[in-house]
N, C-alpha and C positions, 0 to 999 in steps of 0.2 A: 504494500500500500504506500501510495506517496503523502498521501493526507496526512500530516501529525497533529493537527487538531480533531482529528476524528472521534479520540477517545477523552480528548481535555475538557471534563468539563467539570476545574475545578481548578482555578486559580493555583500558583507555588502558595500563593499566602494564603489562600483557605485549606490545605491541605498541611501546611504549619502550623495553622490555629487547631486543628482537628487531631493534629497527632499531640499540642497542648493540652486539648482537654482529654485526651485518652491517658495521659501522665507522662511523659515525657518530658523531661528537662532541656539537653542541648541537642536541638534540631539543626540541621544542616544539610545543604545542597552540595549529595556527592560528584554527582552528577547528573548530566544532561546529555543526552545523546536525540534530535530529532523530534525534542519536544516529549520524551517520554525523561522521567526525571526519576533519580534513585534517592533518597533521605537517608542520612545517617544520624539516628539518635540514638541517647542514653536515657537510663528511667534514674 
């Protein structure tokens, strides 16, 4: 598929807040490849 908005539908920053209120403390952008994005937190 060449669309990388296809499956986004959910802001980096609502998807930061969401992994905050699950418990999470330091969230972070491992990466990004093509619009699909990896997090690395800590609880």
């Amino acid at each position: 598929m060449q669309n990388d908005q296809l499956y986004m539908y959910m802001s980096k920053q609502e998807h930061c807040d969401a992994l905050t209120l699950a418990g999470f403390n330091t969230i972070s952008l491992a990466m990004e490849i093509n619009g699909l994005c990896l997090f690395e937190c800590q609880i």
